[in-house]
Residue, then its C-alpha position, 0 to 999 in steps of 0.5 A: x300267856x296264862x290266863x288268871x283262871x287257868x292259873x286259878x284252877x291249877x292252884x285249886x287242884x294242886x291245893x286240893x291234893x295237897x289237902x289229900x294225901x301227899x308225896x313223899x320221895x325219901x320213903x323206904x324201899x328194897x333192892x338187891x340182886x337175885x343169882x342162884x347157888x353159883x353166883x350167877x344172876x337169874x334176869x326175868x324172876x318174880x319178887x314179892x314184897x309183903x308187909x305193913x298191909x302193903x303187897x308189891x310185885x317187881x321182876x328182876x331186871x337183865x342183871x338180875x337186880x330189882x327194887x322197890x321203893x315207896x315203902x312205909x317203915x317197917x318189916x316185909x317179908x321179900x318173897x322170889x320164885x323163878x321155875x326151876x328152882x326153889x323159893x325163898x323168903x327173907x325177912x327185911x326192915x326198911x326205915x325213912x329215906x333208905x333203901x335196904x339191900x336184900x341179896x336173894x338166892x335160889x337153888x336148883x332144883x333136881x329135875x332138869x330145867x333151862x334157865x338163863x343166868x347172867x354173871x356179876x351184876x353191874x350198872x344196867x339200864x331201865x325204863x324207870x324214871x330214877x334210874x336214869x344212867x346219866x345218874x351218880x349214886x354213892x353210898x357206903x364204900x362208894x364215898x371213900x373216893x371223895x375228899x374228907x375236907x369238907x370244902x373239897x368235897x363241896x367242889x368235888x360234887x359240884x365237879x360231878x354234877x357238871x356244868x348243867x345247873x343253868x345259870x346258878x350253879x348246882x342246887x344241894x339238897x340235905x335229907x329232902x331240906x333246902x336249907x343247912x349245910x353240907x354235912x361231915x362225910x362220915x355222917x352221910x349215908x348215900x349221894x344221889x347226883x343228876x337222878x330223875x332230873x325232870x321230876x316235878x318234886x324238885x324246883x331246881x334244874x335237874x342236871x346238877x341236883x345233888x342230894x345227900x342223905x345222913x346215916x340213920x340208927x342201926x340195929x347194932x352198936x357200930x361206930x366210927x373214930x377218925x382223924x386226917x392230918x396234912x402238914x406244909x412239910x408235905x405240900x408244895x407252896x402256891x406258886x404266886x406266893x413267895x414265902x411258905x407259912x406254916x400251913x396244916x389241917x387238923x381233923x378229927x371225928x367220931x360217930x356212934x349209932x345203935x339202939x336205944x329200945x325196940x322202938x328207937x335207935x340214934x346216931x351222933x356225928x362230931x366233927x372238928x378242923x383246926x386249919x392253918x390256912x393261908x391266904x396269898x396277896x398278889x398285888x403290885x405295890x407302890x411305896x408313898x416315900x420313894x414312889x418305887x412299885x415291888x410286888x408283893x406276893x405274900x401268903x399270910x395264915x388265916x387260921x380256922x376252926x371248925x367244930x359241928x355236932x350232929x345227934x339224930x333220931x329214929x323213934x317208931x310212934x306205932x305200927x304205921x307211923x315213924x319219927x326222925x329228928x336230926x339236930x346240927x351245931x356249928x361253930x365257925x372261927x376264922x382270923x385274917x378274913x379280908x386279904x388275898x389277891x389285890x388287898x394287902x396283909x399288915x402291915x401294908x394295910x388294915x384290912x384284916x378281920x376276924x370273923x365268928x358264927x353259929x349255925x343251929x339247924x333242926x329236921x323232923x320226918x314224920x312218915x305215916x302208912x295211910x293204907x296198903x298204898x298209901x304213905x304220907x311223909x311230913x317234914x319240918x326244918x329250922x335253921x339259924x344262922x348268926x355272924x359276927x365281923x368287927x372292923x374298922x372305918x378307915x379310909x380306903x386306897x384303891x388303886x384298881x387291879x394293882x392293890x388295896x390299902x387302908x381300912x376294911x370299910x365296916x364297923x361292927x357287922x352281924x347278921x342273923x338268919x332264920x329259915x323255916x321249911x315244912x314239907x308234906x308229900x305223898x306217894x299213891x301206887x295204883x295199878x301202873x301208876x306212881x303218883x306222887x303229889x305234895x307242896x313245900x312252904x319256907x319261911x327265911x328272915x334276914x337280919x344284918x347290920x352292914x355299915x360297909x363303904x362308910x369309910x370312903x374310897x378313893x380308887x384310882x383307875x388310870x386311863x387315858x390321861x394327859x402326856x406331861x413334860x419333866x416340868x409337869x406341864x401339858x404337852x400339845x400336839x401339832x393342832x394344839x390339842x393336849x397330847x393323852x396316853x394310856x397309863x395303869x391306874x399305878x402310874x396314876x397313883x405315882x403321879x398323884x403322890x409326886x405332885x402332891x409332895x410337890x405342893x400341887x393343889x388337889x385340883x391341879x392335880x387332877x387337871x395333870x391326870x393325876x387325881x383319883x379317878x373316884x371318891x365312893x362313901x355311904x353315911x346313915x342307916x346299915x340296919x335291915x329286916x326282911x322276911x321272904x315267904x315261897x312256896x311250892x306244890x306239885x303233882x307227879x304220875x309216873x305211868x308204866x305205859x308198857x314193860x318197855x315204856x314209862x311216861x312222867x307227867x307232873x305240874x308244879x307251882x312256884x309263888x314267892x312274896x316281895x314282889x308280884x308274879x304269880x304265873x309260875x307254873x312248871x309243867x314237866x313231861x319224861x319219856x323212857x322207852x326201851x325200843x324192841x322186846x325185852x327177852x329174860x327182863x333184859x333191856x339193852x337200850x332206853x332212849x329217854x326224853x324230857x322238858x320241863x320249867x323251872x323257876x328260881x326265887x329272888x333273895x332278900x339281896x335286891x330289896x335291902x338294898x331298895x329299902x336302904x338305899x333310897x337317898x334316905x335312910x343311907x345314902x351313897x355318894x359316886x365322886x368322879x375326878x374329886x378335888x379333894x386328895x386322900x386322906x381329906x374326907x369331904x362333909x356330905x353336905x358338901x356333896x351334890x345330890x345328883x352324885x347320890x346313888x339309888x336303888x330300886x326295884x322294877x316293879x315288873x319283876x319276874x322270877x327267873x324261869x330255866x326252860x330245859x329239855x334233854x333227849x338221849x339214849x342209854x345203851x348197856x354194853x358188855x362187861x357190866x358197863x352202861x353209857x348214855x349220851x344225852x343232849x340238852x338245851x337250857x332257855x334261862x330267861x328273866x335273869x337278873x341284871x342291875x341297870x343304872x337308868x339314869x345314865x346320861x342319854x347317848x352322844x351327850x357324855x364326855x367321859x373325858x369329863x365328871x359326871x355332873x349338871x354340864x356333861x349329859x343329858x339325864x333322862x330323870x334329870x341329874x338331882x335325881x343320882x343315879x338311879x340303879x334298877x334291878x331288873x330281871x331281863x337277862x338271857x342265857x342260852x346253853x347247849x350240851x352234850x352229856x356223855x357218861x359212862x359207868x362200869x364195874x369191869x371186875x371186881x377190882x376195877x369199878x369207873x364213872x366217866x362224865x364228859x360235857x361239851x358245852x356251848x353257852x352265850x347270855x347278857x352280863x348282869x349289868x350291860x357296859x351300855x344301858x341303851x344297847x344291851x345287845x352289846x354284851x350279847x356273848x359268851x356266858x361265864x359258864x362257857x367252860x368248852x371241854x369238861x371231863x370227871x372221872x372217878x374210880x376204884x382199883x384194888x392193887x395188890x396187898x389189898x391196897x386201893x386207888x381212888x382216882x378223881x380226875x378233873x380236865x377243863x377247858x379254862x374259863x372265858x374273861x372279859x377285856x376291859x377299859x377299866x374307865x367309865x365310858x358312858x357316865x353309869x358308874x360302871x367300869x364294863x365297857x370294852x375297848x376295840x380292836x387295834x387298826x392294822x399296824x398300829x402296834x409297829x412302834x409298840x404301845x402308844x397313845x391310846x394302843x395297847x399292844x399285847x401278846x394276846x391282841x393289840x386294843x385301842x382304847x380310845x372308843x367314844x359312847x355308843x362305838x359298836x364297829x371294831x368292839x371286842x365281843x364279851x368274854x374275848x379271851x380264855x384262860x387256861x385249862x385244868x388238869x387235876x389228878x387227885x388220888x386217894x391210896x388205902x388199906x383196910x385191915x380187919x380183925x376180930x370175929x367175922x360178921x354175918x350176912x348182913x354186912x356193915x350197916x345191915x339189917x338183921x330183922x329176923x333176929x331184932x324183932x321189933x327193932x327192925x321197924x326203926x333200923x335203917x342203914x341200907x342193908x349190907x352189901x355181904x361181908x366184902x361189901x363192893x357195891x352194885x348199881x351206879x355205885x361200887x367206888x371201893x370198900x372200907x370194910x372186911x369180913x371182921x367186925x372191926x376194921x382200920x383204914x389207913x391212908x393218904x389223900x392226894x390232892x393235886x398229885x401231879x403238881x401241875x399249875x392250874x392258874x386261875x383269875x386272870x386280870x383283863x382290864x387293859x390298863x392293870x400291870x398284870x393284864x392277861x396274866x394269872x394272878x390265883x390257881x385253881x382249887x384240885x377239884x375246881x368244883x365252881x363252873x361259873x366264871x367271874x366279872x369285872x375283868x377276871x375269872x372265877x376260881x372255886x372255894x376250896x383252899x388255895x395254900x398249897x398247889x399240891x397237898x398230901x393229907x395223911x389218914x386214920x379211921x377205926x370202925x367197929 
């Protein structure tokens, strides 16, 4: 444990450099590859780079690149020299957060000499802690292999990134901020997926970081005009929807930058989607007047637009110091919100609404060279966000995993955020080491108005319930004990309505197993404001040891307010050592090892709902077996103090901690290919779990009965409720095996291959029984057992490219579930048992469920552990998606220099080159090196057209999705949704079903045309 004075100490240090000079991760770099005048790349070459009072000396690897970062803006002049041949000098400009490419060549010289070059460089291996193989670095052409949708390339990423983001899913990082949005591809200038991944710059799990960064300014007036189109015409429909409405997606764009002055330069992204989208209900319906149940499987539009404008700005101060600004506006629309799965369109119900919201988001980046080793970057972010959902307060029917009708639930919903982000890092070269050091603090305030759940709900859960005659009368056994069967909360349902055309009262009713199985409503205050503080120093020294070894040692803080944990502190430590001698630069294999800590902060989530939720200002009242039928809403004077419903917090609260180390080796093969294996164990402790601690003490329930004063012994005594504590004691442990390959075969053929075998097992958020929580110990939501991406280019003949995105995946875990209350705690997570032998021989009877995929006895008492099903028992079927994007890039005009689309031409802007960025060209065919290098969308001519098609999903196949495991659902083990074409989500769902990924489900396979002109 850490002692307060260590703790002390570690904050007066890191405090103190922060008070110094501090890191910076996005400052400026070169890179590029030196060949001499045959194209042959020259490995083990000296490259100086001098400029704005700095000097740096790099060699040039085995594949004859190099590069240099932490470089201020400004112009350099890049010096390379090898014996043999002559030197040359080329002068560079390099502005914040882009690395410019600087292509070298040098010349043989008459006399005789031995030198050794290598052919077309390629991915390569080193020792520096950046360029680890398992990394993905897109910029450029490279992203042409992504989807233009916006939803699409968010599942794409997260795809890429993996299933190693621990328990929270990946963490997506915008210009160095925390907060905003992803933005609009055309305005994002390079993606850096799993690079460095135990740096103490990053607070976030390293495995399933992905950064973007937006294109800046450029030395000339370039600009792009698109449009992409997909029509239902050209889509195949969602195979659980019986109709096809009119689905299309409508997007346009455009983005200009250059000049302003010597000293300035702009960019300014539009960007707009009308979207038809469709939502699918499949749902089993029964209806109140001839009690007949019918599916419904229904796709209704929800039409949505989108529309986002991005102006930014590079302005140089002086010599030393430049300024970004970058502005977001978002305005967001969408109809028909509310529907889908089980919840039924119109006009079956009123669950529909509308929702609108604003985004307004501001980024500052002011960069500042102290001295010939020294740059200091200081970054500010303001975002606002508001929504808006008007609804209504009509009572609700739920009849549990079969269908929902009724109202929303909520009145006039809004929220507004606000989240305040100021960085200042720092990055100090010294001899060998690389020192970087820094902090972050923000500032996020939530305000919302929620009145959901003020309507009441009646939910109807089946279970075991009493065997009636045809006279509705008890049936007894032959020791006079009511005789119970297993029926779906929709034959409940139809028991309840036919009973009450009957004229039963609601009492009987319920006494005949045909009554609601819940009654839920909340009454009084829905307003909420809270502000959360975190912040974040760290230092970091990355140390070249030796040639061949750099070891990473760096320290980080984390200390949020709204609850107290101050010992979180994150050390990190990383190895990469290239083992033998390196001849000519070359370095064939680096193992790389690492550890490191990382925590994760708590939203406002748990607090609101503490401070709501105290049995004052709202309360919310749990009802089991109400004698009072839909649509009679009961007065809340009526109800029993004990069936109110708390929540707090445990004030022992820790922030969330991932312990995750990782060795592997990285070996470059022949062919400009590399390949690293890597294997990594996470220790995720402190995750979060909501525990009902006034569940009634074990052997005292019956859940045969409602939970009340007479059925339960309550450890806070039943007047109490029933009190919800947010805890943080939940586990996970997960093991993986990383393999990633990455080629540029030839010039026609480039590939990045990522395959995962994963192994995952932790406790579920809320334990099905409170007293025995190793219960649920088990298979993790994350337990996806197989995951592989790949992603490449091909050139085909007539300069058509191909840009495969394939996604294979073993299919999610899910749970089986009673779908009852077992032990009083208001939660329907308890798990039935196995089935004795031969149960099932005369089918399905009594409390046996006799299945396809098993037979199950519902029958379990409170606290049964023998015969239980294990959690996550069944698994749903894997994904295979093969998505593809075909184009052709047609070029006219004069032919460009040099320095390639989006280069720099230093020498000839003068001044201007100081606040220029872009990345530098890559030469008039573009291609790309390094881990990059998907395609090209450019030609030697300053004006191209790029014409193409995107497929999504282009082989058709079903890739079905959340799967229902409660035993008593009509739909038990079936699918009832499909996977997204990119399938970009990892973590499976709760409460008997799988998770799916965001993107749109309308189509099962969809075909989207596409039109771009740049110049």
């Amino acid at each position: 444990m850490v002692s307060s004075r260590q703790i002390t100490v570690s904050i007066g240090l890191l405090v103190a450099a922060s008070l110094g000079l501090m890191a910076q991760s996005t400052s400026g770099g070169v890179k590029g590859t030196l060949s001499d005048n045959s194209g042959a790349v020259i490995p083990g070459a000296s490259i100086k780079i001098t400029g704005n009072g700095a000097e740096r000396s790099v060699p040039t690897q085995a594949d004859g690149t190099y590069s240099a970062n932490g470089l201020a803006p400004g112009t350099y002049m890049v010096h390379a020299e090898y014996p043999g041949f002559s030197t040359v000098d080329r002068q560079v400009s390099v502005s914040a957060g882009s690395i410019a490419d600087v292509p070298l060549q040098l010349t043989v010289l008459a006399a005789k000499q031995e030198v050794t070059v290598e052919a077309d460089a390629g991915p390569t291996v080193s020792v520096e802690p950046d360029n680890n193989a398992g990394a993905l670095v897109l910029k450029g052409e490279d992203l042409q292999a992504l989807p233009d949708d916006p939803d699409d390339l968010s599942d794409a990423l997260q795809a890429l990134a993996g299933p190693g983001a621990g328990p929270n899913g990946g963490s997506v990082y915008i210009d160095g901020f925390t907060g905003g949005q992803l933005p609009p591809k055309e305005s994002i200038r390079e993606i850096r997926i799993n690079q460095n991944p135990f740096s103490a710059e990053f607070d976030k799990l390293g495995y399933g970081r992905i950064e973007i960064l937006t294109k800046p300014g450029t030395d000339r007036f370039r600009g792009t005009v698109f449009t992409n189109y997909s029509s239902a015409e050209f889509n195949s429909r969602n195979p659980f929807a019986s109709n096809k409405p009119d689905y299309s997606n409508r997007q346009i764009g455009a983005n200009f930058g250059g000049p302003i002055s010597q000293r300035s330069s702009f960019f300014v992204d539009f960007n707009r989607r009308d979207i038809q989208d469709n939502v699918v209900t499949n749902a089993v319906f029964l209806d109140p007047t001839t009690f007949q149940a019918s599916p419904i499987n229904t796709a209704v539009l929800s039409p949505m637009v989108n529309t986002t404008i991005a102006p930014r700005l590079d302005y140089q101060l002086s010599t030393n110091n430049t300024l970004t600004g970058r502005v977001e506006g978002r305005w967001n629309e969408r109809d028909n919100n509310g529907l889908g799965r089980y919840n039924l369109p119109p006009p079956y119900s009123d669950l529909a609404y509308n929702t609108t919201s604003n985004s307004q988001n501001v980024m500052l980046t002011e960069t500042a060279v102290l001295n010939a080793r020294m740059i200091n970057e200081t970054r500010f972010q303001y975002t606002r966000n508001g929504t808006q959902s008007p609804g209504n307060e009509l009572p609700q029917i739920n009849v549990a995993n079969e269908f929902i009708s009724g109202g929303n639930g909520f009145g006039n919903t809004y929220g507004l955020t606000h989240h305040y982000e100021l960085q200042n890092y720092t990055s100090i070269t010294h001899g060998t080491h690389t020192i970087r050091f820094g902090g972050r603090v923000r500032r996020n305030s939530d305000l919302s108005n929620n009145p959901q759940g003020f309507n009441g709900t009646f939910t109807f859960t089946g279970g075991l319930e009493p065997v009636l005659t045809a006279g509705n009368q008890l049936t007894y056994d032959a020791n006079g004990n009511p005789v119970v069967s297993l029926i779906s909360p929709l034959a409940q349902y139809q028991r309840n309505l036919q009973l009450q055309q009957l004229g039963y009262p609601a009492a009987q009713i319920q006494a005949l197993g045909g009554g609601p199985s819940r009654f839920t409503i909340q009454a009084g205050q829905s307003y909420v404001s809270l502000v959360r503080w975190d912040a974040g120093p760290f230092i970091q020294d990355d140390w070249r040891v030796r040639p061949n070894l750099t070891l990473s040692l760096g320290l980080r803080y984390e200390i949020q307010n709204l609850f107290n944990d101050y010992q979180d502190v994150a050390p990190r430590v990383g190895i990469a050592w290239a083992p033998g001698r390196a001849k000519n630069g070359r370095q064939k294999t680096v193992v790389r090892a690492g550890f490191g800590i990382f925590y994760d902060r708590i939203n406002f989530g748990p607090f609101e709902s503490a401070l709501l939720n105290n049995g004052v200002n709202q309360v919310q009242y749990v009802v089991d077996n109400p004698t009072f039928n839909y649509p009679f809403i009961p007065q809340l004077s009526s109800l029993s103090p004990g069936q109110n419903v708390i929540n707090k917090v445990d004030p022992n609260l820790r922030a969330e901690s991932n312990i995750q180390t990782a060795i592997g080796v990285e070996r470059q093969l022949p062919w400009n290919t590399t390949v690293a294996v890597n294997y990594t164990y996470d220790r995720s402790n402190h995750l979060a779990q909501m525990v009902p601690i006034n569940t009634p003490l074990p052997g005292t329930f019956d859940p045969a009965l409602a939970r009340g004063p007479a059925n339960g012994v309550f450890p806070y005594g039943y007047a109490a409720g029933n009190i919800l504590q947010y805890q943080t004691g939940g586990i996970l442990k997960q093991q993986m095996l990383l393999v990633n390959l990455n080629t540029r075969f030839n010039r026609r053929i480039s590939m990045f291959v990522n395959y995962t075998l994963n192994f995952s097992n932790d406790l579920p958020q809320t334990p099905s029984d409170p007293y025995d929580f190793a219960l649920d110990w088990g298979r993790s939501n994350l337990d996806r057992r197989n995951n592989l991406q790949l992603v490449g280019s091909v050139v085909a003949p007539l300069g058509l490219r191909v840009a495969p995105f394939v996604t294979i995946r073993s299919g999610a875990p899910y749970d089986v579930l009673l779908g009852s209350d077992l032990y009083g705690d208001t939660f329907y997570n308890a798990r039935p048992a196995f089935a004795a032998s031969g149960a099932c021989a005369g089918g399905s009877a009594g409390a046996v469920k006799c299945s396809p995929l098993g037979d199950f006895n519902a029958g379990v008492l409170p606290g049964q552990v023998s015969n239980i099903i294990p959690r996550n028992y069944l698994t749903m079927a894997n994904m295979v998606s093969v998505n593809m994007r075909v184009y052709r890039v047609f070029g006219f005009g004069p032919v460009r220099g040099g320095g390639g689309r989006g280069g720099n031409n230093a020498g000839q802007q003068g001044g201007l080159s100081n606040v220029f960025g872009g990345g530098g060209g890559r030469g008039g065919r573009g291609g790309g090196r390094g881990r990059g290098g998907f395609g090209g969308d450019s030609t030697e001519h300053r004006y191209n057209v790029t014409v193409g098609m995107d497929f999504t999903n282009v082989l058709n196949h079903f890739n079905p999705a959340g799967y229902q495991g409660v035993l008593t659902s009509t739909q038990f083990g079936e699918p009832t949704t499909v996977n997204t074409g990119f399938g970009g989500g990892f973590a499976g769902g709760g409460n008997g079903f799988a998770g799916v990924a965001a993107g749109s489900t309308a189509n099962n396979r969809r075909l989207e045309f596409q039109l771009r002109f740049a110049f």
